[in-house]
C-alpha positions in Angstrom: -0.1 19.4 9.0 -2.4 16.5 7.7 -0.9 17.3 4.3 2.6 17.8 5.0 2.2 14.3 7.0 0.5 12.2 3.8 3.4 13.7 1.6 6.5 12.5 4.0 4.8 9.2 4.8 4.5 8.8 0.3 7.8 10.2 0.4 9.7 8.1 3.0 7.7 4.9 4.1 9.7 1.5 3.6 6.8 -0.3 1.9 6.4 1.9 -0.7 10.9 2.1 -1.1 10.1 -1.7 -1.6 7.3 -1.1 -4.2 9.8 1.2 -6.1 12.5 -1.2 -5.5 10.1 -4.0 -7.4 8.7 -1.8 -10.3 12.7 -1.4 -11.1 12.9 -5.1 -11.0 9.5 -5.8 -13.8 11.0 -2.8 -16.1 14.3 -4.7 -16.4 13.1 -8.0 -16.8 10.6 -6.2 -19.5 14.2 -5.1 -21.2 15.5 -9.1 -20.8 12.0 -10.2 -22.7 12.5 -7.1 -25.2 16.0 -8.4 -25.9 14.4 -11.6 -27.4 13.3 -9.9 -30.6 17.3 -8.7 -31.5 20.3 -10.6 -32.9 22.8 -11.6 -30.6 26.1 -10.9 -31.4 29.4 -11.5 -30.1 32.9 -11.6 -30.6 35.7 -14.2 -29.3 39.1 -14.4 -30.1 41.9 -17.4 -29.4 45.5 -17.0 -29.6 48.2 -19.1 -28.3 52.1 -18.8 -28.6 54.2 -22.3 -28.5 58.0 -23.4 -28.5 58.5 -27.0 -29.6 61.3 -28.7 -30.9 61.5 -29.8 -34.8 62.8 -33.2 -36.3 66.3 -31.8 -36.1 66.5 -31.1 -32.5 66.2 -26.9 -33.4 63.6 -25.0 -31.3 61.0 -23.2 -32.9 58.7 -20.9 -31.4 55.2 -20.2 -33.3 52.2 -17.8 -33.0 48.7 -18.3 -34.1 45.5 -16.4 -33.6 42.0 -16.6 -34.4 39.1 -13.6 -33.8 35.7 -14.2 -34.7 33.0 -12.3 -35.1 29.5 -14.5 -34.2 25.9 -13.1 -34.6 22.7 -15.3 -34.1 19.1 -14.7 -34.8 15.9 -16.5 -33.9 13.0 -15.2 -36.4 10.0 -14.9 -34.4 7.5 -16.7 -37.1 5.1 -17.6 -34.5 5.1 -15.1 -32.1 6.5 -16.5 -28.9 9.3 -13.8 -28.2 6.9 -11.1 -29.0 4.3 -12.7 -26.8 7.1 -12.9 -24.0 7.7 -9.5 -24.6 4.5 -8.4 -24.1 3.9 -10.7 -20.9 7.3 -8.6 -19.4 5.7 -5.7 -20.5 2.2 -6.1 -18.8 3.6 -7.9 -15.6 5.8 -4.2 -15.5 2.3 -2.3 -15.5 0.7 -4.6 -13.0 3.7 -3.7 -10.9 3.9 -0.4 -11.4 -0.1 0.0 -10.7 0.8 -2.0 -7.5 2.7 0.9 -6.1 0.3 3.0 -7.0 -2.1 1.0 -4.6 0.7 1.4 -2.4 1.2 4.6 -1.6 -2.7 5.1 -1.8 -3.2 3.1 1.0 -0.1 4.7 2.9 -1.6 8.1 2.0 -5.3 6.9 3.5 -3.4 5.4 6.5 -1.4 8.3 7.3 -4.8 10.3 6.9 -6.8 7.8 8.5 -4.0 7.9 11.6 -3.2 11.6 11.9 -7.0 12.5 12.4 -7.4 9.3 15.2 -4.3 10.9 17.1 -6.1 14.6 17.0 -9.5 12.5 17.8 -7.6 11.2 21.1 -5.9 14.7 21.9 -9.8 16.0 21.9 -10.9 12.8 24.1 -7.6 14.1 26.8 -9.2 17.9 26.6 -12.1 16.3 27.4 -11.0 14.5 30.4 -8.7 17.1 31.9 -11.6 19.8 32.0 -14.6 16.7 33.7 -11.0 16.4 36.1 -11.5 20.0 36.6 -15.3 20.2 37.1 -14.8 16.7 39.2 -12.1 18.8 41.6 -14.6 21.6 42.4 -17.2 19.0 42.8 -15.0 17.1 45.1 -14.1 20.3 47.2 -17.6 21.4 47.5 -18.9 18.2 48.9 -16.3 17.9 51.3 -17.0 21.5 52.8 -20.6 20.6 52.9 -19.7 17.4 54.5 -17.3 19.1 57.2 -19.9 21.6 58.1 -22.2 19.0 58.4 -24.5 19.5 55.7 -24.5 16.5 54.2 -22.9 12.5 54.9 -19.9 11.0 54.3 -21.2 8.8 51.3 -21.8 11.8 49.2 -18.1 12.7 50.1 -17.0 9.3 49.3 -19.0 9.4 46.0 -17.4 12.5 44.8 -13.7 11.1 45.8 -14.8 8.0 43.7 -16.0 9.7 40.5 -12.9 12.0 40.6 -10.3 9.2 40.6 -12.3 7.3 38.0 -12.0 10.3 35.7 -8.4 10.8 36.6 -7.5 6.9 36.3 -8.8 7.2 32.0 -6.1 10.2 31.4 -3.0 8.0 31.6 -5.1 5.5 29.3 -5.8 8.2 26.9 -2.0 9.8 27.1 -0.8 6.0 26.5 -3.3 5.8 23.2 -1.1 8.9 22.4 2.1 7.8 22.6 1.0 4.5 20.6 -0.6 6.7 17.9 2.6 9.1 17.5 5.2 5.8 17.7 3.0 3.9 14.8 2.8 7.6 12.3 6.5 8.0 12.6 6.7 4.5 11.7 4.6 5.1 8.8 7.0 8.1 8.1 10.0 6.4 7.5 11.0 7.6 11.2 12.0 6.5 14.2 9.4 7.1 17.3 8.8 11.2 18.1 6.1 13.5 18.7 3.7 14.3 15.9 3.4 18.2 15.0 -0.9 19.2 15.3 -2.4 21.8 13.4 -5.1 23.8 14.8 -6.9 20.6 16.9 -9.3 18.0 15.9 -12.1 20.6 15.7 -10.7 22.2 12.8 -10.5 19.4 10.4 -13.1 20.2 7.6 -15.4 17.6 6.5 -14.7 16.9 2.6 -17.3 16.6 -0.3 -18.3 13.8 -1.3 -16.6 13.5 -4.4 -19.1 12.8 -7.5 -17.3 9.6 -9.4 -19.5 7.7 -12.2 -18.9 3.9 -11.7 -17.5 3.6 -15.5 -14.6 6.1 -14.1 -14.3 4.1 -11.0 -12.7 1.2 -13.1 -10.5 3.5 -14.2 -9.4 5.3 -11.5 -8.7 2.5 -8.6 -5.0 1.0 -9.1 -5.6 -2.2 -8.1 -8.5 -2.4 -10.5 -5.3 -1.7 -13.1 -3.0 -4.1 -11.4 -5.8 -6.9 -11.9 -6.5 -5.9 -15.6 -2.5 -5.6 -16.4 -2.0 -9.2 -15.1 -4.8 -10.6 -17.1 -3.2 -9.4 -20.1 0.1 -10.6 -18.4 -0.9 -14.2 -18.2 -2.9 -14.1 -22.0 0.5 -13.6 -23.7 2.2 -16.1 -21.7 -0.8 -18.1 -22.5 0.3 -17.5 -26.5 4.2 -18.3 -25.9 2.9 -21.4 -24.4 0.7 -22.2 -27.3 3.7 -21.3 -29.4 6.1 -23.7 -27.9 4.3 -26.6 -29.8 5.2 -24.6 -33.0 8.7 -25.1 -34.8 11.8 -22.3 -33.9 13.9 -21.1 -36.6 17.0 -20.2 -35.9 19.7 -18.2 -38.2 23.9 -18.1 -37.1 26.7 -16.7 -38.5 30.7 -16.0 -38.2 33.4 -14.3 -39.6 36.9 -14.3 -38.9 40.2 -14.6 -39.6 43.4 -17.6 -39.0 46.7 -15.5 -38.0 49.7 -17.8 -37.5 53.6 -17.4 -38.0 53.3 -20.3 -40.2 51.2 -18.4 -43.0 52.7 -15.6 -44.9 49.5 -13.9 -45.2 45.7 -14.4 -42.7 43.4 -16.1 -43.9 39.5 -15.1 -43.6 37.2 -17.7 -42.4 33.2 -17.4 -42.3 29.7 -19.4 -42.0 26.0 -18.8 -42.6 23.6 -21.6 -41.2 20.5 -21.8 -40.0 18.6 -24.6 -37.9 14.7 -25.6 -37.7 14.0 -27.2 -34.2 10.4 -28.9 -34.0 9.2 -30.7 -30.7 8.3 -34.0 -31.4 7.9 -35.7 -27.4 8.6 -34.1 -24.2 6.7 -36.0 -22.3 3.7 -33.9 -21.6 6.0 -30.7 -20.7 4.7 -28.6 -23.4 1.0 -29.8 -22.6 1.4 -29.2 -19.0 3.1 -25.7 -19.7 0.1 -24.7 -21.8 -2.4 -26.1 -19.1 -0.9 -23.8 -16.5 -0.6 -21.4 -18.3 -4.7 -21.6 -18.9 -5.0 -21.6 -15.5 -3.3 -18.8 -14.8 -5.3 -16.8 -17.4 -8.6 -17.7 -15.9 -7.6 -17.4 -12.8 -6.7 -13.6 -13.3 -9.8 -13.3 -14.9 -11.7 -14.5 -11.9 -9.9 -12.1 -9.9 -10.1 -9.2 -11.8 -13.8 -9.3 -12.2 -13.6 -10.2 -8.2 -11.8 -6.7 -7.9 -14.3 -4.6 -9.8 -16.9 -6.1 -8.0 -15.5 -5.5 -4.7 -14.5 -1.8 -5.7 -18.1 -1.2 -5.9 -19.3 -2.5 -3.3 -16.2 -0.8 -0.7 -17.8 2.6 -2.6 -21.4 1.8 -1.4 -20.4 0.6 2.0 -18.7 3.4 2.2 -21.5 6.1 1.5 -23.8 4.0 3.4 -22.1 4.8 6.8 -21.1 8.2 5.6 -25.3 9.0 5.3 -25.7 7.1 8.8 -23.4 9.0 11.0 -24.9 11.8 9.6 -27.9 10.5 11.1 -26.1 9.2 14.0 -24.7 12.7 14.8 -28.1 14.4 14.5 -29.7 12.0 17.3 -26.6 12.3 19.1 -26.5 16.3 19.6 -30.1 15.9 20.4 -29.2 13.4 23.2 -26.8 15.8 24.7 -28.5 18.9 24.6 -31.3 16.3 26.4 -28.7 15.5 28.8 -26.8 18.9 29.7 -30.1 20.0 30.6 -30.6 17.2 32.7 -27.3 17.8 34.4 -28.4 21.6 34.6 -31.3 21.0 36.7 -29.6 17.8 38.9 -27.4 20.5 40.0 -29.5 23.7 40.8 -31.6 20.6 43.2 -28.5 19.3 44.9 -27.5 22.9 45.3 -30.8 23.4 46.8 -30.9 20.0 49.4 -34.1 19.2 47.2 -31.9 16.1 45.9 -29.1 13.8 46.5 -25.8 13.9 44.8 -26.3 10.8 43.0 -28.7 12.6 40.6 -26.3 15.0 39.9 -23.6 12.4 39.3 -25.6 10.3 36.9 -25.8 12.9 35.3 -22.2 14.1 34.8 -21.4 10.5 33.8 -24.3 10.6 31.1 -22.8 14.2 29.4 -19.4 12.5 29.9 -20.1 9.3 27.8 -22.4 11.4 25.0 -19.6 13.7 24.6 -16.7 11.1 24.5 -19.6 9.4 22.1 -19.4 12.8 19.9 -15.9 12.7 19.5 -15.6 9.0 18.3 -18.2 9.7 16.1 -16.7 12.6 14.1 -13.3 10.6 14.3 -15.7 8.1 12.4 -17.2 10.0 9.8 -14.0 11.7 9.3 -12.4 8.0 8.4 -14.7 7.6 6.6 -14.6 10.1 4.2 -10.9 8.8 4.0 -11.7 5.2 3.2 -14.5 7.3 0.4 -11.7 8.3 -1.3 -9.3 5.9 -1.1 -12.3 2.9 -2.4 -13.0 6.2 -5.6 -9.0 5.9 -6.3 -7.7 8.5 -4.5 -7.7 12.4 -6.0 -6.7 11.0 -9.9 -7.0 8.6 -12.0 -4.6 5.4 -12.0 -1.6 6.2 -14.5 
C-alpha cells in the first residue's frame, strides 16, 4: 500500500504536472536558442491588379507580381549564438533535474505521510483498548464502592481517568481525518479514506543504504540542478562577453518581376552582407556583462552551498537514526520497568494493601511510555525516509 501510494502521488500530484509543464517550457526555448546557429529563410510574394485610364481616355487594366525568395545568416565568429545555445541547453537540465527533486520530495512526503497516518491508527488502538481496561476499572470500583468497600473518591477517580482517555479518541480520529484529507491531496485527489496494509506494526525498518559521498554529488537532483545552472549562467556569461565583439551578418534574395506590361519575367536577385560593431551604448553592454558575472558567482556560491548542505542533511540524518535506536532501547526498558509497576499496583489494590491512586499512576505511566513507543517508531521510520531522500532517493539523478 505504501508503494502503490508513492507511485499515484508521482503519478498524479499537481506540483509535479507543473514541473513537467516547465521542463516542456526550457526544452522549447532550448529549440528557440538552437535555431540561432541556422539560416533563416523566407519567402514573400506581392501582386497587385489595377484599372486606370490612358492619355486617350481608354481603360486599361494591368497585372504585376513579384515573389521572392529571402535567406539570412548570421555567422557565429565569436561564439555568442552557440554560447546562447548552450545556456538554453543547461537552463533545460537544471529544469529537468528540478522535477526530479520534485517528485523526490513528493515520493518522501507521501512516504513520510502514509506511515504518520498508520502511526496515528496504532495511537487510536491504543486508546480504544486503555478505554477498555479504563471501563472494567470503572465497573469494578463502583461495585466495590456500592458494597461499601471502598469511598466515593476512588469511584470518582476512576470516572475521571475514564473520560480523560475517552476525551483523546476524537482528538486522535480528527488527526485521522486531517492525515487522509492532506494524502489525497498529495494524490491528485479530492479528500477520501486512505487504503492500510497490514497496520503500522508491519512496516519494516529499511537498511541503511551504503552511499560514498563522491556518489552523493551525483545522485541528489538538486545537487544537478545547482551544477546545470552554473554552467547555465557561464555561457550567458560568454554571449555577454561576446556582445562587445563585431556581428557579421550575410542576406540574400531571389526572385522574379511578372507584369502584363512585359512580354517575358524578369529574375531579380541580391547577395550582401553587413558587419555591425558597437561603438557606445551607454554602459548597456558593460552592465549586461556585469550581471551577467554576478549571476555566475552567484550560482557558484550556491552550488557549493548545496553540496555542502547535502552532506550535512546525510549526517544529521544518521545521527538521529543511531539515537532513536538508543532511544528505543532505554524506552522498552522503561516500560517493561513500568508494566511491572502497574502489575504489582494492582495485585495491592486488589488486596486493600493500597489505594487506587497507585494503581492509577500507574496506568497513566504505561499509557504515556507506550504512546512514547509509538511516536518513536513513527520517528525512526521518517527518518529512514528523510535518509534516503538527503542520499538521492533509490538512483542516481539522470
Amino acid at each position: 500500500r505504501l508503494t502503490a501510494l508513492v507511485e499515484q502521488a508521482r503519478a498524479n500530484n499537481s506540483d509535479l504536472a507543473i514541473a513537467a509543464a516547465r521542463v516542456a517550457e526550457a526544452r522549447a526555448q532550448e529549440r528557440v536558442a538552437r535555431s540561432l546557429l541556422w539560416p533563416n529563410l523566407s519567402l514573400s510574394g506581392q501582386g497587385a491588379e489595377a484599372r486606370s485610364v490612358n492619355a486617350f481616355g481608354q481603360p486599361t487594366e494591368s497585372f504585376a507580381a513579384q515573389p521572392v525568395f529571402q535567406a539570412s545568416y548570421e555567422i557565429d565568429l565569436f561564439g555568442r549564438n552557440a554560447a546562447t545555445r548552450e545556456a538554453a541547453r543547461a537552463n533545460a537540465a537544471a529544469v529537468a533535474a528540478a522535477r526530479e527533486a520534485a517528485t523526490l520530495s513528493v515520493s518522501a512526503a507521501a512516504a513520510s505521510g502514509y506511515i504518520t497516518l498508520l502511526a496515528l491508527d496504532a495511537r487510536r488502538q491504543l486508546l480504544a483498548e486503555t478505554l477498555t481496561s479504563r471501563s472494567e476499572a470503572l465497573r469494578l470500583a463502583r461495585s466495590r464502592a456500592e458494597a461499601g468497600y471502598t469511598s466515593q473518591l476512588e469511584l470518582r477517580q476512576a470516572e475521571a481517568e475514564y473520560q480523560a482517555t475517552a476525551q483523546q479518541i476524537p482528538a486522535i480520529e480528527a488527526a485521522i481525518a486531517r492525515q487522509e484529507n492532506g494524502l489525497s491531496l498529495l494524490v491528485g485527489d479530492t479528500p477520501h479514506a486512505i487504503a492500510r496494509g497490514d497496520g503500522f506494526a508491519a512496516l519494516a525498518v529499511p537498511p541503511v543504504p551504503a552511499v560514498l559521498p563522491s556518489e552523493l554529488v551525483r545522485r541528489r537532483p538538486d545537487i544537478a540542478q545547482a551544477e546545470y545552472a552554473l554552467a547555465a549562467t557561464d555561457a550567458n556569461l560568454r554571449a555577454a562577453r561576446a556582445q562587445f565583439l563585431p556581428q557579421v551578418r550575410l542576406a540574400a534574395s531571389a526572385g522574379a518581376v511578372i507584369s502584363s506590361a512585359l512580354g517575358d519575367p524578369i529574375s531579380i536577385w541580391s547577395v550582401g552582407g553587413s558587419i555591425l560593431a558597437p561603438i557606445f551604448s551607454g554602459g548597456r553592454l558593460q552592465g549586461q556583462f556585469d550581471a551577467a558575472t554576478a549571476q555566475r558567482d552567484q550560482a557558484a556560491f550556491t552550488y557549493r552551498k548545496t553540496v555542502l548542505t547535502a552532506f550535512r542533511e546525510v549526517e544529521d540524518q544518521l545521527a538521529v537514526i543511531d539515537r532513536l535506536n538508543a532511544q528505543e532501547q532505554a524506552l522498552m526498558a522503561q516500560r517493561a520497568a513500568v508494566a511491572d509497576a502497574l502489575r504489582h499496583a494492582t495485585n495491592r489494590y486488589r488486596a486493600g494493601y493500597s489505594p487506587y491512586l497507585e494503581q492509577l499512576d500507574a496506568q497513566r505511566s504505561l499509557l504515556g511510555v507506550d504512546l512514547a513507543l509509538i511516536q518513536l517508531r513513527a520517528d525512526r521510520l521518517n527518518a529512514y525516509v528523510a535518509l534516503y531522500q538527503a542520499l538521492g532517493g533509490g538512483a542516481p539523478a539522470a
